[in-house]
PDB file as gemmi writes it, atoms N, CA and C in Angstrom:
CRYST1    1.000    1.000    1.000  90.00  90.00  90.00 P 1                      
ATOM      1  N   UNK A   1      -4.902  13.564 -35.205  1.00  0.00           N  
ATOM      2  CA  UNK A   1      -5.337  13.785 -33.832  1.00  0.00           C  
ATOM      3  C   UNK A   1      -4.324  14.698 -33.145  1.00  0.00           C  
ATOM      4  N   UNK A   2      -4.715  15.568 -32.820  1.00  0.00           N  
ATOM      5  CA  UNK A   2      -3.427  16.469 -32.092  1.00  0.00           C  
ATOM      6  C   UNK A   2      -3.803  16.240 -30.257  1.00  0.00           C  
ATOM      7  N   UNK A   3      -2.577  16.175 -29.943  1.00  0.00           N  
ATOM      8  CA  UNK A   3      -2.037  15.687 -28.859  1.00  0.00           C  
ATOM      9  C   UNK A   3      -2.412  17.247 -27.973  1.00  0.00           C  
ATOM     10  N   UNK A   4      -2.961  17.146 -26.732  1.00  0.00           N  
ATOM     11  CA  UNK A   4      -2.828  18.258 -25.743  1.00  0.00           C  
ATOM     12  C   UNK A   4      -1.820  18.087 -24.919  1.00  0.00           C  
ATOM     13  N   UNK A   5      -1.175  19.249 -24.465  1.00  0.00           N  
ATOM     14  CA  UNK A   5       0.159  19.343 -22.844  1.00  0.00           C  
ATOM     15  C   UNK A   5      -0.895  18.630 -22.125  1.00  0.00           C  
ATOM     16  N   UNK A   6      -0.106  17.745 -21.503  1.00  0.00           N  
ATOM     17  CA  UNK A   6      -0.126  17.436 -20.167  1.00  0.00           C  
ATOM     18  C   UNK A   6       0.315  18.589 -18.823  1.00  0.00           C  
ATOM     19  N   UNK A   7       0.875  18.663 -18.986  1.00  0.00           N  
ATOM     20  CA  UNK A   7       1.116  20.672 -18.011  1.00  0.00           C  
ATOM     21  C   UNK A   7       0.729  21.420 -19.156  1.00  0.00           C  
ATOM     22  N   UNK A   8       0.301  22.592 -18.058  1.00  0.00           N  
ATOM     23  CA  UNK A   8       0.908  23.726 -18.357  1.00  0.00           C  
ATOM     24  C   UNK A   8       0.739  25.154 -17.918  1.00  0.00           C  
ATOM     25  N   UNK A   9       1.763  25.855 -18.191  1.00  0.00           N  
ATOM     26  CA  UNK A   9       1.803  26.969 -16.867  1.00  0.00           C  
ATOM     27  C   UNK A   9       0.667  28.156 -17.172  1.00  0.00           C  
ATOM     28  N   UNK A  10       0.082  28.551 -16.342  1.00  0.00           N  
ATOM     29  CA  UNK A  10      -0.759  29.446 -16.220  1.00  0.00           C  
ATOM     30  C   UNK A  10      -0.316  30.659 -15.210  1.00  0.00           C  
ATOM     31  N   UNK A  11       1.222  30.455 -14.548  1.00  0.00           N  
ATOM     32  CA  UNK A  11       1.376  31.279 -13.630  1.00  0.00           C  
ATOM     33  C   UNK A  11       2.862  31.796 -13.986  1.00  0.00           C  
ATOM     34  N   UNK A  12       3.832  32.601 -13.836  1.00  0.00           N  
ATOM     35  CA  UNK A  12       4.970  32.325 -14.051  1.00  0.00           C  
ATOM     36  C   UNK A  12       6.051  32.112 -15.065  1.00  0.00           C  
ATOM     37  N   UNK A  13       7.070  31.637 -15.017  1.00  0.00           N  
ATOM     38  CA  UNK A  13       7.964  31.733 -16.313  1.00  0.00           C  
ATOM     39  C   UNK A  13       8.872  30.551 -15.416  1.00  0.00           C  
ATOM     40  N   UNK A  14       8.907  29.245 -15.517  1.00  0.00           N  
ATOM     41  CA  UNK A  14       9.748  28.212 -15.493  1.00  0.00           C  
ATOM     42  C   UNK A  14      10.479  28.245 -16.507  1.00  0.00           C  
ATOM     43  N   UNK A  15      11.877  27.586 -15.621  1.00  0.00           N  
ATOM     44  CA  UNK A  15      12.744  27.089 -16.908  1.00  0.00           C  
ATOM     45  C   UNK A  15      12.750  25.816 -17.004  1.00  0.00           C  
ATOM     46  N   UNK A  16      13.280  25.532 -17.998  1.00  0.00           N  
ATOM     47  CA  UNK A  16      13.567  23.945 -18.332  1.00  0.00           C  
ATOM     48  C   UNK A  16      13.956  23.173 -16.943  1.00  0.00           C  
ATOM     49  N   UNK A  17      14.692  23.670 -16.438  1.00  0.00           N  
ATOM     50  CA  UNK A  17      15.142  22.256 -14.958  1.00  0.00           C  
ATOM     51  C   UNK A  17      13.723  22.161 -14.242  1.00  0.00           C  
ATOM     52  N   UNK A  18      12.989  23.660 -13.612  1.00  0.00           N  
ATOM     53  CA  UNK A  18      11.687  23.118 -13.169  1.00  0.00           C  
ATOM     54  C   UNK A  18      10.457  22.305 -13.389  1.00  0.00           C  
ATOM     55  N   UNK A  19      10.313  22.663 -14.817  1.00  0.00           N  
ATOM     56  CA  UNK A  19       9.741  21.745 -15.882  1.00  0.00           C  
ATOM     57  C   UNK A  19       9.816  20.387 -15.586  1.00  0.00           C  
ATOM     58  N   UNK A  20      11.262  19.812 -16.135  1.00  0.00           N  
ATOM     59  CA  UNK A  20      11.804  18.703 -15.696  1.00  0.00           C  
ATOM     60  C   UNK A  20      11.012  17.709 -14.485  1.00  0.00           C  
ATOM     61  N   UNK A  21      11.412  18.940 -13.559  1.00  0.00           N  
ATOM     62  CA  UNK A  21      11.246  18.456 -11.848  1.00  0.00           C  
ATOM     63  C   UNK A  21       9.943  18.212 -11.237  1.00  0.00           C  
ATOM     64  N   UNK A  22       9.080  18.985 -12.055  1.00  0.00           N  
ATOM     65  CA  UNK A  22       7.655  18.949 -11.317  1.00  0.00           C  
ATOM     66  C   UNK A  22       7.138  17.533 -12.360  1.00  0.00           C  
ATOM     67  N   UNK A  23       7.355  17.513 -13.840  1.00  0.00           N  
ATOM     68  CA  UNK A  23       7.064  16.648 -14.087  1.00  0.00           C  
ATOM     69  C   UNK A  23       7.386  15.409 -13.530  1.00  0.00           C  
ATOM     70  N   UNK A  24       8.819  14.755 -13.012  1.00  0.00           N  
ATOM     71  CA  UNK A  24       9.423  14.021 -12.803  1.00  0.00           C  
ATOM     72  C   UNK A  24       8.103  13.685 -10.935  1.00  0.00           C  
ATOM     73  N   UNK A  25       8.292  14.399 -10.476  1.00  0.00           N  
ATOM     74  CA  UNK A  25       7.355  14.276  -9.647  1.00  0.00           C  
ATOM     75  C   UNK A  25       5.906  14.033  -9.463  1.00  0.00           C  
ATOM     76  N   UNK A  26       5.481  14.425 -10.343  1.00  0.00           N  
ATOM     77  CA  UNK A  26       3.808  14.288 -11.211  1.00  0.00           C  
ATOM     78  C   UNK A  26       4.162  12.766 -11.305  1.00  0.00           C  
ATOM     79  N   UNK A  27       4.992  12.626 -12.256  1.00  0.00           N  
ATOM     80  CA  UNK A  27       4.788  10.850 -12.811  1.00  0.00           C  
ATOM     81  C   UNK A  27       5.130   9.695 -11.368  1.00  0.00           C  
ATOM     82  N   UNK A  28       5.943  10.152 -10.588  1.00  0.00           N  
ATOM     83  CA  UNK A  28       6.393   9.225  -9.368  1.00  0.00           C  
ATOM     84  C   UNK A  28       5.108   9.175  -8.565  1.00  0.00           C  
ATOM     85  N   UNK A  29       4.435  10.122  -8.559  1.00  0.00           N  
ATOM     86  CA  UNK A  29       2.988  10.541  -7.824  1.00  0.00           C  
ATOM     87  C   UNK A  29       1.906   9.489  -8.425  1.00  0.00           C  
ATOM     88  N   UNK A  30       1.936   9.434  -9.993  1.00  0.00           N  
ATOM     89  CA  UNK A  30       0.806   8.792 -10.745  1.00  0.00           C  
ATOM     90  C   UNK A  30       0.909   7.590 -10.880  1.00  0.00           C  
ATOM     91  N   UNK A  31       2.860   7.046 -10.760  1.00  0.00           N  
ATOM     92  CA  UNK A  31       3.156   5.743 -10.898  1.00  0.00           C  
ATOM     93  C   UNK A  31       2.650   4.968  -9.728  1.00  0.00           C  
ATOM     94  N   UNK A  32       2.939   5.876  -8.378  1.00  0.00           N  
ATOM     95  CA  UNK A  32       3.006   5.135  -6.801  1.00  0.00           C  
ATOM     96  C   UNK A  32       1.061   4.670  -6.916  1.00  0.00           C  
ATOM     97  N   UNK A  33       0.518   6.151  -7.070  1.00  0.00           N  
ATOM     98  CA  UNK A  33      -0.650   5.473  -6.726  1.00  0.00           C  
ATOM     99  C   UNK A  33      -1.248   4.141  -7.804  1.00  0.00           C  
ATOM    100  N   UNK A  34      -0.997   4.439  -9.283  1.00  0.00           N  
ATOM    101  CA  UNK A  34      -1.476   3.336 -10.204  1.00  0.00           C  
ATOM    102  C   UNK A  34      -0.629   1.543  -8.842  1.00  0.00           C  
ATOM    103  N   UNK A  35       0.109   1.552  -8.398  1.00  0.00           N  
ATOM    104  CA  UNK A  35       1.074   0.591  -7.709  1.00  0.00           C  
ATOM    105  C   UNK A  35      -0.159   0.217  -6.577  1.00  0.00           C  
ATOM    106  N   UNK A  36      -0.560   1.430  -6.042  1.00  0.00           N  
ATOM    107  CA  UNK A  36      -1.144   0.794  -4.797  1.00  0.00           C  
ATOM    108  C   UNK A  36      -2.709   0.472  -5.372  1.00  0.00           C  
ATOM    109  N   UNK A  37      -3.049   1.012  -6.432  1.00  0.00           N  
ATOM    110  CA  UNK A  37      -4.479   0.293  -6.477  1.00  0.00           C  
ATOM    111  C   UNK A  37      -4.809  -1.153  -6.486  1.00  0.00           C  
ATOM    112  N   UNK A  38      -5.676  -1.208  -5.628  1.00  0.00           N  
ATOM    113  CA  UNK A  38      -6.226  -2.361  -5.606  1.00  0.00           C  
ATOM    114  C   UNK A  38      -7.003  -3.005  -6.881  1.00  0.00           C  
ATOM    115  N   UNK A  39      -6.521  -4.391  -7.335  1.00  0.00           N  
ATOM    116  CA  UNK A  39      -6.954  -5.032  -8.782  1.00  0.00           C  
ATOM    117  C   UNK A  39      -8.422  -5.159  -8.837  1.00  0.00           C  
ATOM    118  N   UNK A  40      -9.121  -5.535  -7.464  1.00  0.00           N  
ATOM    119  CA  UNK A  40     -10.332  -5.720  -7.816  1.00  0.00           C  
ATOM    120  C   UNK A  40     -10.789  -5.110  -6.048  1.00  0.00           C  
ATOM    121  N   UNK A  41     -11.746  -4.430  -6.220  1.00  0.00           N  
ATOM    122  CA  UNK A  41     -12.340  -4.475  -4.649  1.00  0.00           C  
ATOM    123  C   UNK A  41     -12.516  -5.032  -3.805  1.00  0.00           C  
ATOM    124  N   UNK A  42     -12.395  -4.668  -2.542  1.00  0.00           N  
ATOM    125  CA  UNK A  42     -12.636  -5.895  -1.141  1.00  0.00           C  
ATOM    126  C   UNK A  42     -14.059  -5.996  -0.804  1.00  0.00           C  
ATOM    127  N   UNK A  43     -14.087  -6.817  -0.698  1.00  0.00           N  
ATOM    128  CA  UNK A  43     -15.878  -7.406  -0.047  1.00  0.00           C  
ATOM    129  C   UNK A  43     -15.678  -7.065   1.338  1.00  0.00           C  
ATOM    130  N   UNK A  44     -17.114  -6.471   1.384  1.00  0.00           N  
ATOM    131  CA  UNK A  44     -16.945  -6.179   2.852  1.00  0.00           C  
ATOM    132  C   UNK A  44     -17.660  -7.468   3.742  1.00  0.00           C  
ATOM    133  N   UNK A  45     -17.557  -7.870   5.124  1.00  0.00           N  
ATOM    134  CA  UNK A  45     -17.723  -8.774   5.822  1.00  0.00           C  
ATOM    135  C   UNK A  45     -19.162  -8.477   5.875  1.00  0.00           C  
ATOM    136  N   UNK A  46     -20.083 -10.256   5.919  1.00  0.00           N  
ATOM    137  CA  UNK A  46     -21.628 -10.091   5.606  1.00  0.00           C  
ATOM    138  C   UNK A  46     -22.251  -9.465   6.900  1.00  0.00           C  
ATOM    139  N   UNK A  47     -20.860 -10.116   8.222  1.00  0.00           N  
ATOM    140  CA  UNK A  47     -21.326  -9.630   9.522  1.00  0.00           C  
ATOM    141  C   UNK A  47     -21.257  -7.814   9.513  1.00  0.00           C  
ATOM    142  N   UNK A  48     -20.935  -7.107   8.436  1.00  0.00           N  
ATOM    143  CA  UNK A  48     -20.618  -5.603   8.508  1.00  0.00           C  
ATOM    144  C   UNK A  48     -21.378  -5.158   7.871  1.00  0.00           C  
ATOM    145  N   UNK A  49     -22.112  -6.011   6.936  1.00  0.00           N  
ATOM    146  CA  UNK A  49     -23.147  -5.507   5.928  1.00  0.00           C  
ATOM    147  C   UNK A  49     -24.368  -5.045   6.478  1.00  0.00           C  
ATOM    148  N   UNK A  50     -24.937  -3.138   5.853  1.00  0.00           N  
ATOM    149  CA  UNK A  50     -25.297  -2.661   7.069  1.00  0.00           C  
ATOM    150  C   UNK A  50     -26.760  -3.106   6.475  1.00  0.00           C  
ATOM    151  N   UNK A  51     -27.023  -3.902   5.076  1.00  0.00           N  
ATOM    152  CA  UNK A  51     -28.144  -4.166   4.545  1.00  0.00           C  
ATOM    153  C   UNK A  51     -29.207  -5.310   5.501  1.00  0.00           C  
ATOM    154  N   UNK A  52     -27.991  -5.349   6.208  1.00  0.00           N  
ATOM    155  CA  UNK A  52     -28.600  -7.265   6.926  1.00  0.00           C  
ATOM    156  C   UNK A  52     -29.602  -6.346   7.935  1.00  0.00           C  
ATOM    157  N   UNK A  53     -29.732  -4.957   8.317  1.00  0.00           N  
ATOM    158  CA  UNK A  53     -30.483  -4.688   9.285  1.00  0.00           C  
ATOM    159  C   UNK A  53     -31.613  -3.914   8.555  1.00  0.00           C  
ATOM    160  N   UNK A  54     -32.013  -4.416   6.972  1.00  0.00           N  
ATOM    161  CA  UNK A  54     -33.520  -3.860   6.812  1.00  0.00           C  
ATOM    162  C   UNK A  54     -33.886  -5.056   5.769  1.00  0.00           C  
ATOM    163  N   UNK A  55     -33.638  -6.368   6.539  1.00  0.00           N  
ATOM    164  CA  UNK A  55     -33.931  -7.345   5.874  1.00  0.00           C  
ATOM    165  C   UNK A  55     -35.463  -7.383   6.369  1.00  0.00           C  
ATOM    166  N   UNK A  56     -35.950  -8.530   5.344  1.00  0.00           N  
ATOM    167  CA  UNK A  56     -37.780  -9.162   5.906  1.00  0.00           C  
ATOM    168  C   UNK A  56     -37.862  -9.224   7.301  1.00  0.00           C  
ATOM    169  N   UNK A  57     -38.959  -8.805   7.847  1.00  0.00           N  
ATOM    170  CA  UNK A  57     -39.487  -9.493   9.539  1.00  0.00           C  
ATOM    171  C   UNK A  57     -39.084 -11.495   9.408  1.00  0.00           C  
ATOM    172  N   UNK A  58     -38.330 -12.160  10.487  1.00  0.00           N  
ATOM    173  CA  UNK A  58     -38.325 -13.348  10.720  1.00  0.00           C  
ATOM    174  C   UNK A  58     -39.525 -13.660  11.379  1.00  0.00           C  
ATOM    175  N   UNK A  59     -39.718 -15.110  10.952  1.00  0.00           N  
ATOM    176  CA  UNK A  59     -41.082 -15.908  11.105  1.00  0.00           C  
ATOM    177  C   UNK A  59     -40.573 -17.412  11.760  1.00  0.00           C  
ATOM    178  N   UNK A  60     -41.659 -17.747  13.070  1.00  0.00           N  
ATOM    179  CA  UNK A  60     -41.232 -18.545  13.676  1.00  0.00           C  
ATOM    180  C   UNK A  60     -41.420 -19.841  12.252  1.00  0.00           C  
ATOM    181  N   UNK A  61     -40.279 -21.080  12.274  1.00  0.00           N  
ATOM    182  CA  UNK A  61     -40.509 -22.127  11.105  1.00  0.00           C  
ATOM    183  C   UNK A  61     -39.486 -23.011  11.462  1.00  0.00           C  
ATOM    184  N   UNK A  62     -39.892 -23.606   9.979  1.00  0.00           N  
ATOM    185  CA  UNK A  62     -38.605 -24.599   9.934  1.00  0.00           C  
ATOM    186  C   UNK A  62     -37.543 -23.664   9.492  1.00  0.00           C  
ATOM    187  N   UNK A  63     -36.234 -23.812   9.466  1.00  0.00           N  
ATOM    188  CA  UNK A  63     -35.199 -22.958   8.973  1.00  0.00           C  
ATOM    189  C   UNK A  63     -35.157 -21.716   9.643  1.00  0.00           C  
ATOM    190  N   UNK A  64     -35.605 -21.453  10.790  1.00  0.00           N  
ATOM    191  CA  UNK A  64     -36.097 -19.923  10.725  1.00  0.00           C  
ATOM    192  C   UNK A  64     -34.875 -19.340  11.849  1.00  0.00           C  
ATOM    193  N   UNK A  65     -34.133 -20.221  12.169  1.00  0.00           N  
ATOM    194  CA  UNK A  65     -32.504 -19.609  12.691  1.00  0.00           C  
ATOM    195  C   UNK A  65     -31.555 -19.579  12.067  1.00  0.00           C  
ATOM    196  N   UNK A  66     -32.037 -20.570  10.724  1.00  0.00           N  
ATOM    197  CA  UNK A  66     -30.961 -20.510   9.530  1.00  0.00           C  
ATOM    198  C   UNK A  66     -31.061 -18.702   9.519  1.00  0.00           C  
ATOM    199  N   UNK A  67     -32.177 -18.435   9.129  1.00  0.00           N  
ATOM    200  CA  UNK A  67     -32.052 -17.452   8.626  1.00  0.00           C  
ATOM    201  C   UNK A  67     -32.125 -16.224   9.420  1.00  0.00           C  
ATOM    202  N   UNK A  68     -31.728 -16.102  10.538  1.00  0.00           N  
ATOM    203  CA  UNK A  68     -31.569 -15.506  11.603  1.00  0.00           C  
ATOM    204  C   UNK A  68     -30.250 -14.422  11.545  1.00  0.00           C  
ATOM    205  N   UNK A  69     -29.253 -15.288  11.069  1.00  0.00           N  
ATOM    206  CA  UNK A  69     -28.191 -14.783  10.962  1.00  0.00           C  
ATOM    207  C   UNK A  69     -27.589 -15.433   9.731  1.00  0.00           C  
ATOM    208  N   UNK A  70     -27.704 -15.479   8.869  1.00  0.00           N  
ATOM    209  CA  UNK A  70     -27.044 -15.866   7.741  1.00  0.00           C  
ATOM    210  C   UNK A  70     -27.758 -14.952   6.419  1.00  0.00           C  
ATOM    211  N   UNK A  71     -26.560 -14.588   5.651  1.00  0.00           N  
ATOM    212  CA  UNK A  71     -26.845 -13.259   4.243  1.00  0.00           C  
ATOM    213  C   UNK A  71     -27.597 -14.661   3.415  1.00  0.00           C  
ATOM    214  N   UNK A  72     -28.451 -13.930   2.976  1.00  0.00           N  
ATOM    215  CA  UNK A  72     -29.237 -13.995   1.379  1.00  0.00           C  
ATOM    216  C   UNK A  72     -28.503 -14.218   0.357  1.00  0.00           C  
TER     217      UNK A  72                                                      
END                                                                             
């Protein structure tokens, strides 16, 4: 399996220290964000859920304020 660069220059003539530096920065960039991702997604609030406003027509009943305001 041959391995592809991860960089590489298309512009220019770097030397080795820039090399270095942009990489070194690339990875602090890829580390921070892998850090801040979130493990699993946030649920959004049912009161925010914009689905609740093309629910069924309500029907006068029994239960029928249950379901007035309360998610499915």
């Amino acid at each position: 399996m041959s391995e592809r660069p991860s960089l590489r220059v298309v512009r220019g003539n770097p030397d080795d220290a820039e090399l270095a530096a942009l990489t070194v920065v690339l990875a602090a960039v890829a580390a921070e964000s892998a850090r801040r991702a979130p493990e699993r997604p946030r649920r959004r609030s049912w009161w925010a859920d914009r689905a609740a406003m093309v629910r069924r027509p309500l029907h006068p009943g029994e239960g029928a304020w249950r379901a007035s305001s309360l998610p499915r």
